[in-house]
C-alpha positions in Angstrom: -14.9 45.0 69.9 -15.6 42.9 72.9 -14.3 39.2 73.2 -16.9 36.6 73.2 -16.1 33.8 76.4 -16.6 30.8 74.5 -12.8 29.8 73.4 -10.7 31.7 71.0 -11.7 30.2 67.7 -15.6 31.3 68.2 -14.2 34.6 69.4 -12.0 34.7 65.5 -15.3 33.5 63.7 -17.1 36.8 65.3 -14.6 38.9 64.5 -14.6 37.8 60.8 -18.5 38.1 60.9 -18.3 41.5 62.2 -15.5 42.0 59.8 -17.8 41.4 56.9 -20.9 43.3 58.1 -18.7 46.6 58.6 -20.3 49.6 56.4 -18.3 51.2 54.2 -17.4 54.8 55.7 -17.3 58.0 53.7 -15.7 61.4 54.9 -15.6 64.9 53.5 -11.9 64.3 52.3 -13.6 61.1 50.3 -16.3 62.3 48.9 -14.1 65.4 47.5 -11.3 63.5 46.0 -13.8 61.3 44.1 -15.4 64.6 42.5 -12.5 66.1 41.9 -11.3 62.1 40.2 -12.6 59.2 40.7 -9.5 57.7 39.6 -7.7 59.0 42.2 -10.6 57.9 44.6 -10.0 54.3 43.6 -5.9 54.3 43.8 -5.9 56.2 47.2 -9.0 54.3 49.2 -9.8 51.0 47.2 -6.2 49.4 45.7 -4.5 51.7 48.2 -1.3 51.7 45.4 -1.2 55.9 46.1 0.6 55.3 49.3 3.9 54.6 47.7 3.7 58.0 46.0 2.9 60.1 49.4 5.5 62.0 50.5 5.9 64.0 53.8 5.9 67.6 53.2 6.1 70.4 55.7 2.8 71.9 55.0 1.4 68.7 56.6 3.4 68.5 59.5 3.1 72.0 60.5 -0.3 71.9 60.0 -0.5 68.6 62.2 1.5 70.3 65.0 -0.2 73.4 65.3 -3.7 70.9 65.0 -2.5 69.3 68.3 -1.2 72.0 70.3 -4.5 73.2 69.8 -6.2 70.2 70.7 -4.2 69.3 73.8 -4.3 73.4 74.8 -8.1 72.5 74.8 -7.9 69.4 76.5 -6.2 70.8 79.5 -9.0 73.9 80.4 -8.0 75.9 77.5 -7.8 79.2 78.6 -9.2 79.3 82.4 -6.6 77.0 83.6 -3.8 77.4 80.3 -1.3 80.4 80.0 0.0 81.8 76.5 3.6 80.2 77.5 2.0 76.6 78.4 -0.1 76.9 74.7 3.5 77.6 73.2 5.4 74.8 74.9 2.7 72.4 73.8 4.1 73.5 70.2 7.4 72.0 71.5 5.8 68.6 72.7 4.1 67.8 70.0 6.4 69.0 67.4 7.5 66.5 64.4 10.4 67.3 61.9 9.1 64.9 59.1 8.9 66.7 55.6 11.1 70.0 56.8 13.6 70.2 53.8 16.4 71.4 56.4 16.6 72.7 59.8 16.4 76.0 58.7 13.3 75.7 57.3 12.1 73.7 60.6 13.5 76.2 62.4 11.5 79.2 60.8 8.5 77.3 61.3 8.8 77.0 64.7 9.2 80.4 65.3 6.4 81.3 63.2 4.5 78.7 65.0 4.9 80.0 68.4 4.1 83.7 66.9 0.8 82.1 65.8 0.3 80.5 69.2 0.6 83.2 71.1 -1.9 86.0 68.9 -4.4 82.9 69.1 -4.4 82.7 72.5 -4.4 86.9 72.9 -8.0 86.7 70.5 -9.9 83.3 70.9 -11.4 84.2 74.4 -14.9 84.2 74.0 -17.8 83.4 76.3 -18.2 80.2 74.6 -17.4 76.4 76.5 -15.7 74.2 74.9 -17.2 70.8 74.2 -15.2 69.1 72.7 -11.8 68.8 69.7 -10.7 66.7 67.6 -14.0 64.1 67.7 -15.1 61.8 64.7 -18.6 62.5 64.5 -20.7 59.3 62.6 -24.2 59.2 61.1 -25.5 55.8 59.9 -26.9 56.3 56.2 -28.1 53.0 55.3 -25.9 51.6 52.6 -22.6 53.6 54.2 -21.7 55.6 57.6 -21.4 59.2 57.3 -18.1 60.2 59.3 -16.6 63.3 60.0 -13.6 64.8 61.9 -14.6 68.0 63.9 -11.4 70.1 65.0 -13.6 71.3 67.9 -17.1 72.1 68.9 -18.4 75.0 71.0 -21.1 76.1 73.0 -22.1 80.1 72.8 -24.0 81.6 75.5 -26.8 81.6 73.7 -26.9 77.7 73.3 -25.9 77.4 69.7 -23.5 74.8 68.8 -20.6 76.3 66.9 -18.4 73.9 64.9 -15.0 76.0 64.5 -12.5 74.2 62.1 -8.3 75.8 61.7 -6.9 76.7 58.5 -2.9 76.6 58.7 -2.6 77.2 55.2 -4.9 80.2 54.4 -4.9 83.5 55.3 -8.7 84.6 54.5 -12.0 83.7 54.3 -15.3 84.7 53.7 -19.3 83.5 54.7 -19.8 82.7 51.6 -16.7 80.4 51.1 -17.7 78.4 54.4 -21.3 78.3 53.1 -19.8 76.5 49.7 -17.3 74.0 52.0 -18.4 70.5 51.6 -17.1 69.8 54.6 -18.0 72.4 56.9 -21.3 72.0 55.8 -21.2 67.7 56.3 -20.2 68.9 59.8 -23.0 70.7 60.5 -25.0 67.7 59.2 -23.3 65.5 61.6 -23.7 67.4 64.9 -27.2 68.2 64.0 -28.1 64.6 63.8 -26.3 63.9 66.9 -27.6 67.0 68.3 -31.0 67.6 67.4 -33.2 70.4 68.1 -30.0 72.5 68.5 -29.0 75.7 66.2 -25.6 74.8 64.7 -23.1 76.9 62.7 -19.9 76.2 61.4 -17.0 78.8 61.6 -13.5 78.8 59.7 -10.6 80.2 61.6 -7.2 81.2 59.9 -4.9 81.0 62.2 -2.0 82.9 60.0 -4.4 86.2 60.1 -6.5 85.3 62.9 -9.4 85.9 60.3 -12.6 83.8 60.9 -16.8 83.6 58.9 -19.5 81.5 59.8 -22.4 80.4 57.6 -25.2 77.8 59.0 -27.3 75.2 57.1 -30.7 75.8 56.9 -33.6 73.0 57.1 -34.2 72.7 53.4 -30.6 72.9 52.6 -29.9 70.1 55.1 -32.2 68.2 53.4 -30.6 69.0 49.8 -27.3 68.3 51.3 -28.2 64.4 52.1 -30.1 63.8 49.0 -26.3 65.0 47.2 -24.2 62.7 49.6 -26.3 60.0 49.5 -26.1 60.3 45.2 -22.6 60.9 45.5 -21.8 57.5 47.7 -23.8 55.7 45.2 -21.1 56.2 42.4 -18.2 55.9 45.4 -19.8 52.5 46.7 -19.9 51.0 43.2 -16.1 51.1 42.5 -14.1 48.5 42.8 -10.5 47.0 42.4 -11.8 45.4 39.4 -13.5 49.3 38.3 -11.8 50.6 34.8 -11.5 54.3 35.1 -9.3 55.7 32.4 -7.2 59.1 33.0 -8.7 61.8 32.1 -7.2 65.2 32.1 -8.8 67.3 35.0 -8.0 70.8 36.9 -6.7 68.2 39.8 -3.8 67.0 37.7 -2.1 70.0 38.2 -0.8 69.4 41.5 -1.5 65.5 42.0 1.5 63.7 42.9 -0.3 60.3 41.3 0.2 61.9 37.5 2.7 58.8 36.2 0.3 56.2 37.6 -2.2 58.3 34.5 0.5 58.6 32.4 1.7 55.2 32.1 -1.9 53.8 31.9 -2.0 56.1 28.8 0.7 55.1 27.0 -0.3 51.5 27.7 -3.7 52.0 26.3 -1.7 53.6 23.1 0.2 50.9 22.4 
């Protein structure tokens, strides 16, 4: 934010002021973890305790990588002014080893990397210009700001706006599976707001298979769409530190790494 020239402790009094009057912002990843548990929503985003129970893994760092080869591929002309070779060394520069469980397994992944690299660079040519990657888009909704992260938006011929988002960790997909995405579809919400008047669609890419669908919103379903985030933030807005959520067994706690956090709060609540 920009300094204010009257002395340094008016400048700290706007900063807390602005500090204050900051909306709440919700995201696709948000909104989904608190409908999949809203206890989980509260220890992740509002007492932040989750963070001691994160772990890297490597599905997250390969994922990452590949994200911002991608990205800085893009950046750089993409392919009118990039070769296959200079995509592939970009897997090199921006290459982390956090959450490999030994080299060998960072070592496979780089290889397998590359081999992804290289057959997306052979089949993503299109007519298309590339706008932009890896952009927060934001939306203003009154009570909260709507943001989301676009991996990278396209222009076809035609003048449609195509939001494309990668999938590192599938290897299929269907139109009817990105018409169902929350996310995909806040997307489309997103650019259409910041682009309006424009035909927008959203495509999912996987780039192990190199398989891609695209589905597109439709007026009334826009429309729908709001009217459910806006309901949604309602319930995310009025949780609190202070919010009692009990654990309750759910399809999520499965795989969620916060499961002693609920069990413990179970056993207190027995005693």
């Amino acid at each position: 934010m920009p300094g204010l020239p009257f002395g340094s402790r008016l400048a700290g009094m706007g900063r807390k002021r602005q500090a204050r009057a900051r909306k709440p912002q919700i995201s696709p990843t948000k909104i989904r973890v608190f409908l999949e548990c809203p206890l989980m929503y509260k220890l992740v985003y509002i007492t932040k305790s989750a963070s001691f129970y994160y772990t890297p893994n490597a599905g997250d760092s390969f994922g990452g990588t590949l994200h911002r080869a991608i990205h800085d591929f893009y950046a750089a002309g993409g392919h009118s002014t990039q070769t296959a070779e200079e995509l592939v060394e970009r897997l090199q520069s921006t290459w982390t080893s956090t959450g490999y469980s030994s080299l060998q397994e960072e070592s496979a992944h780089q290889e397998f990397g590359a081999r992804l690299l290289e057959e997306y660079y052979a089949n993503s040519r299109s007519g298309s210009i590339t706008l932009f990657t890896e952009r927060q888009l934001r939306e203003d909704m009154g009570e909260f700001v709507l943001i989301g992260r676009i991996d990278r938006l396209d222009e076809r011929p035609d003048g449609t706006l195509e939001i494309i988002d990668y999938k590192t960790g599938r290897g299929s997909v269907t139109e009817e599976e990105v018409a169902r995405d929350l996310a995909m579809s806040i997307y489309q919400l997103l650019a259409r707001r910041k682009y309006p008047g424009r035909q927008v669609i959203a495509t999912i890419h996987c780039l192990r298979t190199g398989i891609s669908a695209s589905a597109y919103l439709t007026d009334p379903q826009t429309v729908e769409l709001e009217q459910f985030i806006r309901e949604v933030a309602a319930g995310m807005l009025a949780i609190t530190e202070d919010t009692d959520i009990l654990p309750e067994r759910k399809p999520a706690c499965d795989t969620c790494k916060l499961s002693r956090i609920c069990e413990r709060a179970a056993m207190s609540d027995e005693r």
